[in-house]
N, C-alpha and C positions, 0 to 999 in steps of 0.2 A: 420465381417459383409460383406456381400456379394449383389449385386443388381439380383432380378429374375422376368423374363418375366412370367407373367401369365394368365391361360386365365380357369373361373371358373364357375360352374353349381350351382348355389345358392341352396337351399332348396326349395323357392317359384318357381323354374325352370326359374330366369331367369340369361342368361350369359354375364357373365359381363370380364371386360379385363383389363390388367395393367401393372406396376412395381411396386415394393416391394424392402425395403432394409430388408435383414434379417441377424440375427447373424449366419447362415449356410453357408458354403461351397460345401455340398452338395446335390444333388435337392432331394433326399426322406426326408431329414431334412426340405425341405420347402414345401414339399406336405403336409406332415405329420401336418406343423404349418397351413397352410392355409385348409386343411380339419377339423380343432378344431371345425367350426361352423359347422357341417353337409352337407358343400358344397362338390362338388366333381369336383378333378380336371380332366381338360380336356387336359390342356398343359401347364406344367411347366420347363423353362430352362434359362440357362443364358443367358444376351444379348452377341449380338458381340461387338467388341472394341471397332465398333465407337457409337453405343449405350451407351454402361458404359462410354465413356468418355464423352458423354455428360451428363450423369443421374450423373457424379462427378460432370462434371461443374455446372448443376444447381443445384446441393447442395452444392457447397463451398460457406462461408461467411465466415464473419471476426469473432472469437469464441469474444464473450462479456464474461467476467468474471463477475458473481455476485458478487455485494458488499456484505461487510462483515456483514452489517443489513438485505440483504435479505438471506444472507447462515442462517441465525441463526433464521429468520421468518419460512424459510423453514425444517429446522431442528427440529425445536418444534413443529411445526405441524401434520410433521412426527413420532413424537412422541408420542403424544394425540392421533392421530390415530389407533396408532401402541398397546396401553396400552387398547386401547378400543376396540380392537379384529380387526382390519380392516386389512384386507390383503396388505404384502407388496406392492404390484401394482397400488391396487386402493389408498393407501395410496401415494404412488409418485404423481400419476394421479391428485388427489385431491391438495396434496400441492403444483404444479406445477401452480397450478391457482393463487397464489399469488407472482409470479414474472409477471413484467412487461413486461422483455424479449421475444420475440416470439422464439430467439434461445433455449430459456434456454425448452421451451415445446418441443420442435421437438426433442430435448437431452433426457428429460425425458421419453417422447413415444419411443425411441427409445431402453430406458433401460428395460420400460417395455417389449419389444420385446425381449432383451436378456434374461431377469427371468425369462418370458416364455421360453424360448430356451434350460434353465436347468443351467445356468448361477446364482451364486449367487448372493446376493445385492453388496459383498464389492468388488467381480472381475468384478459385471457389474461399480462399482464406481469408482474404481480406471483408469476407462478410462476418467473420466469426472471431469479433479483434477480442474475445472474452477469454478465446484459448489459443491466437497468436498474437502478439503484443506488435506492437510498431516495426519495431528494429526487426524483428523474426521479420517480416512481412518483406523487409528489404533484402535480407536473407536470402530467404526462401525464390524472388525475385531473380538474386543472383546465381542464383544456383541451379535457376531451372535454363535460363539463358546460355553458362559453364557446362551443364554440364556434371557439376559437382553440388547436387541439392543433398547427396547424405554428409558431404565434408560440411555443407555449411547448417546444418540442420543440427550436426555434433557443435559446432562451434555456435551454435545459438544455445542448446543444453547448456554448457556450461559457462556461456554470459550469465547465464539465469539461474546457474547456481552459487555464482558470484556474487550477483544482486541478491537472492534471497537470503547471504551471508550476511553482506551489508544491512539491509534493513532492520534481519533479526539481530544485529548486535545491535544499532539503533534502540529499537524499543528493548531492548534488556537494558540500556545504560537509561535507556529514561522513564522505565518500572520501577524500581527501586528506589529514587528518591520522589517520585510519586508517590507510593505504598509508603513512606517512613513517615511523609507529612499529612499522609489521611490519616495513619495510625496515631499520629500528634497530634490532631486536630479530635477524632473518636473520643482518644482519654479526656482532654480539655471538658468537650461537651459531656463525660460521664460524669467527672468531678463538680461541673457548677450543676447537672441537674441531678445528680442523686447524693453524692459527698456532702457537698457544704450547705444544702439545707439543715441535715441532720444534724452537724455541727450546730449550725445557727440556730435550730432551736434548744439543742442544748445552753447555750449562752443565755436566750431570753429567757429561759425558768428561772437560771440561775441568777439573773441582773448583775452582769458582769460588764462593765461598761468596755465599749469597744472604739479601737484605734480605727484613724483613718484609713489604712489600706484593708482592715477587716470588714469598715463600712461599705470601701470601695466592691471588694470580694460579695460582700451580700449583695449591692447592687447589680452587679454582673451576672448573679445565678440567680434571682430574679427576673432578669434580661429572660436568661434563656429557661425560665420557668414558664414563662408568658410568651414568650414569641420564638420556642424552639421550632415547630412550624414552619413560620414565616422565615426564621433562618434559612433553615436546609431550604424550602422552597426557593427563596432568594437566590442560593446558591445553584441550585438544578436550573430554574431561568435564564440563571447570567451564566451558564454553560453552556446552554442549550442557544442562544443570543449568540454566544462566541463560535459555536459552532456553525449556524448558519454562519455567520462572516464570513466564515473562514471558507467554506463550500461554494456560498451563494455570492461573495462580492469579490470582486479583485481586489476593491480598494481594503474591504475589511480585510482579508488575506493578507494582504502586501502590509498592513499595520502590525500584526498579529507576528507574523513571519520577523518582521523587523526587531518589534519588541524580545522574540524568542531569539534569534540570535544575537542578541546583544546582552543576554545575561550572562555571567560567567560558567555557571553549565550546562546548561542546552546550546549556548552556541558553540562550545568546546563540541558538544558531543553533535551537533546538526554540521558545522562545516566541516567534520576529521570524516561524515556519514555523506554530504556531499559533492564534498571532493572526490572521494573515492567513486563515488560511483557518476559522476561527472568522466575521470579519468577513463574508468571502466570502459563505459559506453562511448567514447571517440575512439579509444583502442579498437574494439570489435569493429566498427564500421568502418574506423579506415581501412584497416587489414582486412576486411571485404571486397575491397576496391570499390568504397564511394568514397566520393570528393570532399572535401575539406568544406565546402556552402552546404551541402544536401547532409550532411553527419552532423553539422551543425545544426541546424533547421530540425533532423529529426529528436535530438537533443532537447532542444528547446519546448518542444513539444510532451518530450518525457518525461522530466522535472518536475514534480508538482512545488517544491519551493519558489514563491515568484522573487525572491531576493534574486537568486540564481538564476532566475526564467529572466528575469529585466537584463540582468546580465550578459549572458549570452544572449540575448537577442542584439545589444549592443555590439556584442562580438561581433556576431552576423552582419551587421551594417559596416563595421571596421573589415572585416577580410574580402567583401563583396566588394570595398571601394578601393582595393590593393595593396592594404596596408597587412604588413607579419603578422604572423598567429600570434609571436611571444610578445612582441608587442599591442597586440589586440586586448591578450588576455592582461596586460600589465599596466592598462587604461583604461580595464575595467574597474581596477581599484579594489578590488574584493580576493583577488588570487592571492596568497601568501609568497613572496619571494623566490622559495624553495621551488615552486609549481611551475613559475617563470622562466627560472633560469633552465630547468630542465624540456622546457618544451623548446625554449633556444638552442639550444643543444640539439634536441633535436632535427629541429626545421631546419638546421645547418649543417647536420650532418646527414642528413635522410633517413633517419631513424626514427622519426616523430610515435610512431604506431609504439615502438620497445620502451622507447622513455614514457607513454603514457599508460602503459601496463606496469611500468616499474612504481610509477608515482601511487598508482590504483593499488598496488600491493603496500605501497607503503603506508596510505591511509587507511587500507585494511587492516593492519596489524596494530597502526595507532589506534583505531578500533575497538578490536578484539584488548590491547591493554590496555585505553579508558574502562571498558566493561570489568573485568578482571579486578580494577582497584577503584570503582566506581563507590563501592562502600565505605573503603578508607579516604577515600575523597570529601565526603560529603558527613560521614558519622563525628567528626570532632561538632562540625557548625550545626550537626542537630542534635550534638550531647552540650553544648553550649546554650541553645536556645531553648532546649527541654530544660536545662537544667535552673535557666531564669525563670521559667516562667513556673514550674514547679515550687522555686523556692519562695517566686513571691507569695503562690498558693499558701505554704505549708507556712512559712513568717506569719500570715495573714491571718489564722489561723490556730498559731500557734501562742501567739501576742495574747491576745487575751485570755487564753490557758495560763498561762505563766500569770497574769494579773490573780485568777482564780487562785492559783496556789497560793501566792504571795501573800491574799488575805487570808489563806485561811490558817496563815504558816503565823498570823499577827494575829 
């Protein structure tokens, strides 16, 4: 893509002037695009440096990624279009109308400029991976080679409406007891820094002598009289620490990942969310006609879990050197039994592609009913632990009340 100075003789005669980004490098390639209407050019060339640096400057923004419900709005659309004769171009142009984005239009006008250029759909796509994801890309690939780019363009829609199931049940099962333990954690800190001072100076007027855990309780809200602060600071740093990790280093990742699947429920709810869309995405690929190494490989790459990414890269080394899938995946040591036996089945029966849709449905639904009873899950051990540590508050506090009475009752 290149930026070009132009100055042009319309048909109706009258001359008009500009820049242009076009996918050329050379200016008879951009006379040639801007003469398509019957204009004729008068002056066409590139600007100078400090020109193109300003024509970058004011088109640089911050690239917005579509969400994964509007890839797959866009995609079906694209589709419909595509099956009912409409030209790739005006096909982009048209579905391009149903993002919100104003980036995501300026991108799509932009592609149309390259297809015009002599550019195909998937080398003009494969620059724009923020509105086709990987797998599309392979897709799209195949479809334009078949033949059948609106069959696989439907069937990449609802890969991605698949996936955006999967994830949003993900984070709904691990919102909730997030939210139940910051709400535990808010009362705590209301209680030691606004409750039990008040208390405690009611006690000192009075010279009521106080028990060890009422001592302990003043201690504590004290704590957080003096260094509430530094607390939550403390706590927003060692977030903000774990989040780099987790972004910035493989090793912090692969720690982080480790630790989260192996608790009892985030790894319940990350491998029933893994699996499924593990299963997912080998299904769609194979049943595209890619091969068992290149669906693998793409896979590997679309996983942000590296528990699962070390994994299947493992696989990869195991199926490249001619060893079975179901035994690939059941030396990787991480597949549950179930997942096993069904891909054996599979690869033996030549069914591989249906058993792994079946498996994908079924850790979809384990899913969709972890989310569902995700409350009754988790609400006993935090009516359990609210209710320790309230009681030790309110003992605490309630001890030397009772002392109070007792004298005044003698």
């Amino acid at each position: 893509m290149g930026y070009f100075r132009f100055k042009l003789l319309s048909p109706s005669g009258r001359v008009f002037s500009g820049f242009i980004k076009l996918p050329y490098q050379d200016e008879m390639s951009a006379i040639s695009h801007l003469e398509r209407d019957g204009s004729t050019a008068i002056h066409v060339g590139k600007p100078g440096m400090f020109y193109s640096f300003l024509l970058h400057l004011a088109s640089f923004s911050l690239q917005q990624k579509m969400s994964r419900s509007d890839q797959a709005e866009f995609l079906s659309n694209m589709s419909l279009m595509l099956r009912s004769g409409v030209p790739i171009s005006s096909a982009l142009k048209e579905s391009s109308a149903t993002s919100s984005l104003p980036e995501i239009s300026k991108d799509i006008d932009d592609m149309i400029i390259s297809i015009q250029g002599g550019l195909t759909f998937s080398e003009t796509a494969s620059k724009y991976s923020h509105i086709f994801p990987n797998a599309i890309l392979h897709l799209i690939r195949i479809g334009e080679e078949t033949g059948q780019l609106d069959e696989m363009l439907k069937k990449g829609a609802g890969h991605l409406k698949r996936v955006d199931g999967i994830v949003s049940d993900t984070k709904q099962a691990l919102l909730y007891p997030s939210f139940v333990f910051f709400m535990l954690g808010a009362g705590l800190i209301f209680w030691f820094y606004f409750v039990v001072p008040k208390i405690v100076t009611l006690f000192v007027e009075m010279n009521v002598s106080l028990p060890g855990l009422t001592v302990f309780l003043i201690w504590l809200s004290e704590v957080f009289q003096n260094y509430l602060f530094h607390i939550l600071s403390g706590i927003a740093v060692t977030i903000m620490i774990l989040s780099y990790l987790y972004k910035g280093s493989l090793g912090g990742r692969k720690i982080i990942d480790s630790v989260l699947i192996n608790l009892p429920l985030s790894g319940t709810i990350i491998r029933a969310s893994s699996l499924a869309f593990i299963t997912e995405y080998l299904s769609l690929l194979l049943s595209s006609g890619i091969d068992i190494l290149q669906s693998l490989r793409i896979l590997k790459e679309s996983i942000s879990n590296s528990i699962y990414k070390e994994s299947l890269d493992n696989i990869l080394g195991s199926v490249s050197r001619g060893e079975g899938i179901a035994g690939s995946f059941k030396n990787a040591q991480l597949f549950p039994p179930f997942v096993i036996r069904m891909i054996g089945i599979g690869e033996m029966s030549g069914t591989l592609t249906e058993q792994l849709a079946y498996i994908a449905e079924e850790y979809k639904s384990k899913l969709s009913i972890l989310v569902s009873t995700i409350g009754k899950i988790i609400e006993p051990a935090v009516l359990i632990i609210a209710g320790i540590l309230f009681a030790i508050i309110i003992g605490g506090l309630l001890l030397p009340i009772y002392d109070l009475v007792s004298q005044i009752s003698k």
